[in-house]
C-alpha positions in Angstrom: 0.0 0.0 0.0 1.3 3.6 -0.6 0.9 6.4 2.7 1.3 10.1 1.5 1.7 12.4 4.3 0.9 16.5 3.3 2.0 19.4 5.4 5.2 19.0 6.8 8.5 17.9 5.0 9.0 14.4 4.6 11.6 13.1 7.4 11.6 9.1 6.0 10.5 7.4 3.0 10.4 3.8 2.0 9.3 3.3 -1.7 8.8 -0.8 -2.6 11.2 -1.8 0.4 11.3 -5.8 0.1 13.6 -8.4 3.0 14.4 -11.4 2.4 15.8 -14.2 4.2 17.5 -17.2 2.6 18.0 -20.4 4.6 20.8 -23.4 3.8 18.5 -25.3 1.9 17.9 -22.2 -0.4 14.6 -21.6 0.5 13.4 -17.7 0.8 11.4 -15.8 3.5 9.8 -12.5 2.5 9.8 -10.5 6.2 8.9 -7.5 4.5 7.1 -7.1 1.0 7.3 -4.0 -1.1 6.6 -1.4 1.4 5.7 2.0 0.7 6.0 4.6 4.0 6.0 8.3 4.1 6.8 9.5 7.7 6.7 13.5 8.1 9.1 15.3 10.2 7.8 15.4 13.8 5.7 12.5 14.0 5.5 9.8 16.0 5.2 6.8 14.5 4.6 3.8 15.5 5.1 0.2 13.9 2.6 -1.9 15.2 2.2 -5.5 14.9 2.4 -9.8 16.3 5.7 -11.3 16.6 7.2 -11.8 13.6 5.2 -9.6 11.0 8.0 -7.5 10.3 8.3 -4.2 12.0 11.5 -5.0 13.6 13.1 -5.7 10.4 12.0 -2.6 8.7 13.5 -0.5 11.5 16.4 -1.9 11.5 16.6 -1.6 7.6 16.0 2.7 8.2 18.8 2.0 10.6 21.3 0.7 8.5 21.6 -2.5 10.6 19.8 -4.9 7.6 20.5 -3.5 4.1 17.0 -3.7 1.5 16.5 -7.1 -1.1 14.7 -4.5 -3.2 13.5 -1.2 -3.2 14.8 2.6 -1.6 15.1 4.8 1.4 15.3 8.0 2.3 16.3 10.2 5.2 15.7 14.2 4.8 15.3 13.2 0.7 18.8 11.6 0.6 19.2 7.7 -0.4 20.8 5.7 1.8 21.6 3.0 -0.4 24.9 1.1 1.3 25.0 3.7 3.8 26.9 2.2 7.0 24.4 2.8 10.5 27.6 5.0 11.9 26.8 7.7 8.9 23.2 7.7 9.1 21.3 10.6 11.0 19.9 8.6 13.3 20.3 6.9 16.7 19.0 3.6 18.2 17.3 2.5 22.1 16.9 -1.2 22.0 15.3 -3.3 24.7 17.9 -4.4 26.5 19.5 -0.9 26.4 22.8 -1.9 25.6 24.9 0.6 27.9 28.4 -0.3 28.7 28.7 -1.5 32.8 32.0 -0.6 33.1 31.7 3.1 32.4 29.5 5.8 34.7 26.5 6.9 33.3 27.8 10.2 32.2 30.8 8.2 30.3 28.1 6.1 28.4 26.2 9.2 27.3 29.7 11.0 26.8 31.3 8.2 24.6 29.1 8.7 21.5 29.9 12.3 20.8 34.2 11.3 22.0 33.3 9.4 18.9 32.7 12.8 17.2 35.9 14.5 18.0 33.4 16.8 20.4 35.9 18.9 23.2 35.7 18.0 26.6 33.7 21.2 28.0 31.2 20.8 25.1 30.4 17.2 25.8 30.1 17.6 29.6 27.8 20.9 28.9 25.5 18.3 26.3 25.3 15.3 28.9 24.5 17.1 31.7 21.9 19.0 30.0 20.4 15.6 28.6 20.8 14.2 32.2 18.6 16.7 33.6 16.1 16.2 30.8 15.6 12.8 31.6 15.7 13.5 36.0 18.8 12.0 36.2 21.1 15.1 36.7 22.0 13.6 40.4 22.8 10.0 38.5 25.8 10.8 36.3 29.0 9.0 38.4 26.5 5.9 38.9 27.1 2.9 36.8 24.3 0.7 35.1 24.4 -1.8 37.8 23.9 0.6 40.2 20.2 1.5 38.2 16.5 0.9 38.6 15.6 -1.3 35.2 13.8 2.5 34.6 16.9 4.1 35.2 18.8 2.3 32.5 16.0 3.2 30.2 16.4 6.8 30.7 19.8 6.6 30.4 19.8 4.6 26.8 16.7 7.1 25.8 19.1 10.0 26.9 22.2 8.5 24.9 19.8 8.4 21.9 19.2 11.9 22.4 22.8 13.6 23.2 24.2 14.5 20.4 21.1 15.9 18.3 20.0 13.2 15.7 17.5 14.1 13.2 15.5 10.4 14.1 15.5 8.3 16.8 14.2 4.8 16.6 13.2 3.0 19.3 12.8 -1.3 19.5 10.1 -1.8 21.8 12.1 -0.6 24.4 9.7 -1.1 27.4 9.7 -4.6 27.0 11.5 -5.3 29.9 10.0 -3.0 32.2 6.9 -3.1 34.2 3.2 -2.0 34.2 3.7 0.9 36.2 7.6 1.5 35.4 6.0 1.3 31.5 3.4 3.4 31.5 5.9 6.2 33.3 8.0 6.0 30.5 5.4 6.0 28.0 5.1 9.3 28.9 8.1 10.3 29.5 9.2 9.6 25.8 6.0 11.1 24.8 7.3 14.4 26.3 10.5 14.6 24.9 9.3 14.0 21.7 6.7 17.0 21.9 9.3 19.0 24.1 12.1 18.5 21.5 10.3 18.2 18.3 11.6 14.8 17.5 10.6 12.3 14.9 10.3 9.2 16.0 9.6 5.5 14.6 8.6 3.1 17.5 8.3 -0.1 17.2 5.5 -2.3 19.8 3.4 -5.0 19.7 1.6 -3.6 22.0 -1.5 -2.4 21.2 -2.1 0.2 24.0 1.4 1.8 23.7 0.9 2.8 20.3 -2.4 3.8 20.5 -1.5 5.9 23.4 1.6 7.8 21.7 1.5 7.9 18.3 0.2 10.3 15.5 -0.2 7.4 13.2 0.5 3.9 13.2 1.4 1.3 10.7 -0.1 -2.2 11.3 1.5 -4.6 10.1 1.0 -9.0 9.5 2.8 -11.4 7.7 5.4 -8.4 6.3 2.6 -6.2 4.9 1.5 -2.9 6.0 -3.0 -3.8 6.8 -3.6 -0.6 7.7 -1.7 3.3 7.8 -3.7 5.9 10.0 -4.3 7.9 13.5 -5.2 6.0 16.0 -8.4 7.3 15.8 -8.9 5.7 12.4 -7.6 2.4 13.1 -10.0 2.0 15.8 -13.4 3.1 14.3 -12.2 2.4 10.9 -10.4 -0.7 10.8 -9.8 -1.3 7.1 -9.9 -5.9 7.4 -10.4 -8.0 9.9 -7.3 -8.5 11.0 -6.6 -5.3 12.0 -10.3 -4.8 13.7 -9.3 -8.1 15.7 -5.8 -6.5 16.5 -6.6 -3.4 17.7 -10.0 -4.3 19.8 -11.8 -7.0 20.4 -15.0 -4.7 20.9 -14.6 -4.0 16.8 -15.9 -7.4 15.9 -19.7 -7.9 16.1 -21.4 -11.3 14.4 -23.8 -11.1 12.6 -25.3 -11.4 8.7 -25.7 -9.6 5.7 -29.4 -10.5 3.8 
């Protein structure tokens, strides 16, 4: 299907984006098949779907971290064809957070922009400002270990952040966190984003989550996009049954046609 987004400029576009897999006895798994996506500058966006159906993958394609079987994307109107993830404007937070234990929490959101060449007093100025953007100005000679499981989230969201990307990504990366500890961060994110104009892609499978944050969602089963629209839409105007069954239970009513 093909989404067109009017009004603001276009932060991401996917135009016939194809995965596939190959196995050792040859045999090929479409995870994603020919996927058109136009994501405005902004917006948060959420990919939305079971296990499996490929919304993972396609992030990680925008990331650089799985390169396309077929078809193109853009960042800000520029290909990124073989473009390495290290040299696209973007940044990752993944589930498990990935921070490094042996540095302190200010070192972990520090090291990205060392990477940059950035001078001492301009990264310390960046990380505590991110620090306190995220309540953890008091946490920055802590390490991980030392961390709440929503603590280590705020710090990975806050390394995502530090050094300005025009796109952040995020792998469902409440997963590991509780009801209560989620829904905190739910909101949390949901600030920043709105506070610092972000565009975001978000990937969940849960249902709730994206309905909750987002300004349009992208369901998606079997590696096809069902359904593109607010969360308004997708509710009172599921497009298939799938997506009615997905999205709400209270959708579905049986019945006849005569």
């Amino acid at each position: 299907m093909h989404d067109t987004t009017d009004g603001p400029r276009t932060a991401v576009e996917l135009q016939g984006v194809v995965k596939r897999f190959g196995d050792r006895s040859g045999t090929e798994v479409t995870a994603v098949d020919n996927l058109d996506l136009t994501i405005a500058d902004g917006e948060f966006f959420s990919l939305l779907g079971p296990s499996g159906c490929g919304k993972t993958t396609t992030l990680r394609m925008i990331a650089g971290l799985e390169l396309p079987t077929a078809g193109s994307i853009r960042i800000h109107g520029e290909e990124m064809g073989l473009r390495p993830p290290n040299k696209r404007p973007v940044n990752t937070v993944f589930q498990n957070y990935a921070l490094f234990p042996h540095m302190t929490v200010a070192e972990n959101l520090a090291f990205p922009l060392e990477v940059r060449k950035m001078g001492k007093s301009e990264r310390e100025e960046k990380v505590n400002r991110i620090l306190d953007m995220v309540q953890l100005g008091a946490f920055g000679n802590r390490r991980p270990m030392q961390l709440s499981g929503g603590q280590q989230q705020r710090v990975a969201v806050a390394r995502s952040l530090v050094f300005d990307p025009d796109l952040v990504l995020m792998d469902e990366p409440l997963g590991a966190l509780d009801k209560n500890l989620r829904e905190q961060m739910q909101y949390e994110i949901k600030h920043l984003h709105e506070d610092l104009g972000l565009t975001v892609i978000y990937v969940t499978h849960d249902q709730t989550e994206a309905l909750t944050m987002s300004n349009r969602i992208a369901v998606f089963d079997d590696g096809i996009v069902q359904q593109c629209s607010t969360p308004e839409l997708l509710y009172e105007r599921p497009e298939n049954a799938f997506v009615a069954n997905f999205i709400g239970e209270n959708n579905r009513l049986m019945g006849s046609v005569e």
